[in-house]
PyMOL CGO cylinders between C-alpha atoms (Angstrom):
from pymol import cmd
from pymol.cgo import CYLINDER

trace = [
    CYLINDER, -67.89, 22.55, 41.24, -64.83, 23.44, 42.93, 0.3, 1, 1, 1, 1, 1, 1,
    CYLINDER, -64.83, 23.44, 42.93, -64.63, 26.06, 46.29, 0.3, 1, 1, 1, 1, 1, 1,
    CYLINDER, -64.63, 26.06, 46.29, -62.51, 28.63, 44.01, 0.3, 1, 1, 1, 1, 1, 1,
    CYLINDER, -62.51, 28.63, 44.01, -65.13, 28.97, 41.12, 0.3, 1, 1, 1, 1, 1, 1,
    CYLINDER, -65.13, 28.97, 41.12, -67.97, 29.23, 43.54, 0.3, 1, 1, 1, 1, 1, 1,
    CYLINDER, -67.97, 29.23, 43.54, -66.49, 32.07, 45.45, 0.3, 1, 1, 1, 1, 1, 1,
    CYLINDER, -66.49, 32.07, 45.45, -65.81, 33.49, 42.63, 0.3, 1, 1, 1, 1, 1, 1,
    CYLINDER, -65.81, 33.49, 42.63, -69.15, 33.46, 41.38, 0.3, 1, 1, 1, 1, 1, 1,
    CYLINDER, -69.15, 33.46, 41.38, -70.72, 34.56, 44.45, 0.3, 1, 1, 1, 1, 1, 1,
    CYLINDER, -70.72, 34.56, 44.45, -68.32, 37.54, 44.83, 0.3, 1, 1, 1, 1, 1, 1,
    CYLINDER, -68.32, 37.54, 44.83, -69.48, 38.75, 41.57, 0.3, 1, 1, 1, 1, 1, 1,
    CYLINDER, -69.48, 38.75, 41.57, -73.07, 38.64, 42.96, 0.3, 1, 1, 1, 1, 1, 1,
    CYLINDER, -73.07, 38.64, 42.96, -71.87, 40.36, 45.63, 0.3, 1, 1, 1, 1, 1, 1,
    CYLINDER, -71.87, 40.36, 45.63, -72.50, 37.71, 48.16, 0.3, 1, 1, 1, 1, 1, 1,
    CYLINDER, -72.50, 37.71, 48.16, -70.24, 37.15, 51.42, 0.3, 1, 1, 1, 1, 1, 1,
    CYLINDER, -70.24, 37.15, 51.42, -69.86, 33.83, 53.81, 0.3, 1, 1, 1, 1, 1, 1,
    CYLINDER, -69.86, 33.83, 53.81, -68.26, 34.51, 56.52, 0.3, 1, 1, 1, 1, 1, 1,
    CYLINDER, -68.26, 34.51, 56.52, -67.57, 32.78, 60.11, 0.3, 1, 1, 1, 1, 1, 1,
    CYLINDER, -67.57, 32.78, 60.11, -69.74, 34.41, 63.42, 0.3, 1, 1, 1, 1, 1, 1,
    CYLINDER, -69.74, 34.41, 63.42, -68.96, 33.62, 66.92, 0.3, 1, 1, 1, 1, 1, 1,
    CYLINDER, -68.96, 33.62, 66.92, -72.00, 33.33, 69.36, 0.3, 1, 1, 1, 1, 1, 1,
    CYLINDER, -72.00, 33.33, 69.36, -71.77, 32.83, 72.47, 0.3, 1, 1, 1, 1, 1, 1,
    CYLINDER, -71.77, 32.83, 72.47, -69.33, 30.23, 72.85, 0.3, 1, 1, 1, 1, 1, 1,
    CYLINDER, -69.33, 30.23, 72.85, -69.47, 28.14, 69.05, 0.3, 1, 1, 1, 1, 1, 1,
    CYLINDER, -69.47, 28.14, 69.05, -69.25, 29.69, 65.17, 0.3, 1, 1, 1, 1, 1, 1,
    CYLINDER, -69.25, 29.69, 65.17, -72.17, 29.78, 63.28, 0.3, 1, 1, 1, 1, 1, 1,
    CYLINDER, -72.17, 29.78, 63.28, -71.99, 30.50, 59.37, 0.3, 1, 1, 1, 1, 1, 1,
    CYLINDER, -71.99, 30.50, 59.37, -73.41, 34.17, 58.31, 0.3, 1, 1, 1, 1, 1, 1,
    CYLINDER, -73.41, 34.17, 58.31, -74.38, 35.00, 54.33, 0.3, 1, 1, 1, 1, 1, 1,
    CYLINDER, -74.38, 35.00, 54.33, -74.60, 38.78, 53.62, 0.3, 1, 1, 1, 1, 1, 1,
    CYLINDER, -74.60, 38.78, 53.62, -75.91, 39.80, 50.15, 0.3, 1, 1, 1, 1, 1, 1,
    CYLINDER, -75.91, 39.80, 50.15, -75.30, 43.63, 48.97, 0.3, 1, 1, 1, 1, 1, 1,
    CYLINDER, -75.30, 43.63, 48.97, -78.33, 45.52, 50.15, 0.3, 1, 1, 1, 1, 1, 1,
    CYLINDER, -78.33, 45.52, 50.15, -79.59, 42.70, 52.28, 0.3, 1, 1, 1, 1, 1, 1,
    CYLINDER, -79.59, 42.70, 52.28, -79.75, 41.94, 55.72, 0.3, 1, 1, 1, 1, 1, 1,
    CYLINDER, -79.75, 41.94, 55.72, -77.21, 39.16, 56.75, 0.3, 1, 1, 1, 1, 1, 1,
    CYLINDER, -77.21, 39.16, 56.75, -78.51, 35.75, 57.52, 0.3, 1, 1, 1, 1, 1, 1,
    CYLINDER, -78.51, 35.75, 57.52, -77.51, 33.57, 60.03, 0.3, 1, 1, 1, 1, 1, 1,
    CYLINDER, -77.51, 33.57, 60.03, -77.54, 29.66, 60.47, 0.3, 1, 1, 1, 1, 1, 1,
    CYLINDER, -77.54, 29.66, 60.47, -78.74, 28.28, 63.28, 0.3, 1, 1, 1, 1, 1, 1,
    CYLINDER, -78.74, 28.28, 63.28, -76.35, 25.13, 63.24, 0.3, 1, 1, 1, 1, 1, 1,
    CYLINDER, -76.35, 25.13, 63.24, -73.65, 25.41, 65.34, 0.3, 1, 1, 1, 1, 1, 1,
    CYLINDER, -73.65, 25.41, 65.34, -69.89, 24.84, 63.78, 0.3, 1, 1, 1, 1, 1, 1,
    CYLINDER, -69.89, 24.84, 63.78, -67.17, 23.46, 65.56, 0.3, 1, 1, 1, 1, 1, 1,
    CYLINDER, -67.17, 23.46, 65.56, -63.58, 25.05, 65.37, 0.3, 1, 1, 1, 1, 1, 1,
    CYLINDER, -63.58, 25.05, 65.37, -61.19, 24.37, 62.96, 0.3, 1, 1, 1, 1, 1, 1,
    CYLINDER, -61.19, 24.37, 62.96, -62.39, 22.34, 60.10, 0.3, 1, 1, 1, 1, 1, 1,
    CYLINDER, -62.39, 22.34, 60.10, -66.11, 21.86, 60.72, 0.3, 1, 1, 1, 1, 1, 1,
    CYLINDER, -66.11, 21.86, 60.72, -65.71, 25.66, 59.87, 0.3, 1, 1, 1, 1, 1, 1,
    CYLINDER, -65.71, 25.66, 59.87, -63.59, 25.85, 57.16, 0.3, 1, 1, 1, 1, 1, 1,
    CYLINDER, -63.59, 25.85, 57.16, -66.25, 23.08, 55.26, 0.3, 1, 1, 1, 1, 1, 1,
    CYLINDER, -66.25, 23.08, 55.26, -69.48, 24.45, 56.12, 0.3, 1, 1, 1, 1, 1, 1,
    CYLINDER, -69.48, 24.45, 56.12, -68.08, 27.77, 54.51, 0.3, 1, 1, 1, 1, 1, 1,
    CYLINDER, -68.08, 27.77, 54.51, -67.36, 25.97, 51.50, 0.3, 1, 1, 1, 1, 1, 1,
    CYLINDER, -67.36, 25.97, 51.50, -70.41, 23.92, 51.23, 0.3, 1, 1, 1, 1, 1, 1,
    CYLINDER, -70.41, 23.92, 51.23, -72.38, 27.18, 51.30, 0.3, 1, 1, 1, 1, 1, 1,
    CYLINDER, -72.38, 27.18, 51.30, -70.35, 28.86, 48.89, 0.3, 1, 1, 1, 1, 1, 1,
    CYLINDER, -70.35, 28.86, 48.89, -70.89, 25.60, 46.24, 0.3, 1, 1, 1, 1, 1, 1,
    CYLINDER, -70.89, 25.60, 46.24, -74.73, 25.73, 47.37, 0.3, 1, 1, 1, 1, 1, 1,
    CYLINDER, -74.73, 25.73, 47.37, -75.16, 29.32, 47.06, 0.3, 1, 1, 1, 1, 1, 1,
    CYLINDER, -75.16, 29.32, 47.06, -72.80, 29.12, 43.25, 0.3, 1, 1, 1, 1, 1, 1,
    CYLINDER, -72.80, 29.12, 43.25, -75.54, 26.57, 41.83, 0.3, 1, 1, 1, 1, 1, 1,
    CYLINDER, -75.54, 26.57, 41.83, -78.53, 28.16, 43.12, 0.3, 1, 1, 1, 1, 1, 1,
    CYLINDER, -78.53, 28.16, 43.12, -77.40, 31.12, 41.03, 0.3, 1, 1, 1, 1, 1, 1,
    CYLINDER, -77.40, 31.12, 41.03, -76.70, 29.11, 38.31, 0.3, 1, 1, 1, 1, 1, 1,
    CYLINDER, -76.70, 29.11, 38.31, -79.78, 27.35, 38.32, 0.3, 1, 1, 1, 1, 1, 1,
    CYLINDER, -79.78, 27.35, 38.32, -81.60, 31.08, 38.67, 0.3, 1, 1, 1, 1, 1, 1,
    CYLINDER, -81.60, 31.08, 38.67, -79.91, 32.19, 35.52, 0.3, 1, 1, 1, 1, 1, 1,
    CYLINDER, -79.91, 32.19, 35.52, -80.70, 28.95, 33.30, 0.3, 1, 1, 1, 1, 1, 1,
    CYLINDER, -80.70, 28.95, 33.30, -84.47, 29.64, 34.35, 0.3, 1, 1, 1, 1, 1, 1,
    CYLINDER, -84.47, 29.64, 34.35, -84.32, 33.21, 33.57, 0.3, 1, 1, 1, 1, 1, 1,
    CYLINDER, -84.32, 33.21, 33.57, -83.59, 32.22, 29.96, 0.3, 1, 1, 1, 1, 1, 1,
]
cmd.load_cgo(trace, "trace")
């Protein structure tokens, strides 16, 4: 699955991944509507550590609600 469909599903589900700072590295932070955010505990580095972490959890969280759908049928 490519980064572009993922986010695409995910945005339909109203689901956000987004980059935090604490302290002094980036952690990754998922916010679903009406939820509380979560936040990962690994630490990111800058630049593209970031950038594939963020895309990783978009293709994770895309198949997990595929996968959630398929059951539900």
């Amino acid at each position: 699955m490519d980064t572009s469909t993922a986010c695409g599903i995910c945005f339909k589900k109203g689901i956000k991944v987004y980059p935090v700072k604490v302290g002094g590295t980036w952690r990754v932070e998922v916010k679903e509507e009406g939820q509380k955010a979560i936040r990962y505990k690994k630490p990111l580095k800058e630049g593209t550590d970031t950038g594939k972490a963020l895309e990783a959890t978009y293709i994770f969280l895309a198949k997990k609600i595929i996968k959630k759908q398929n059951d539900s049928i």
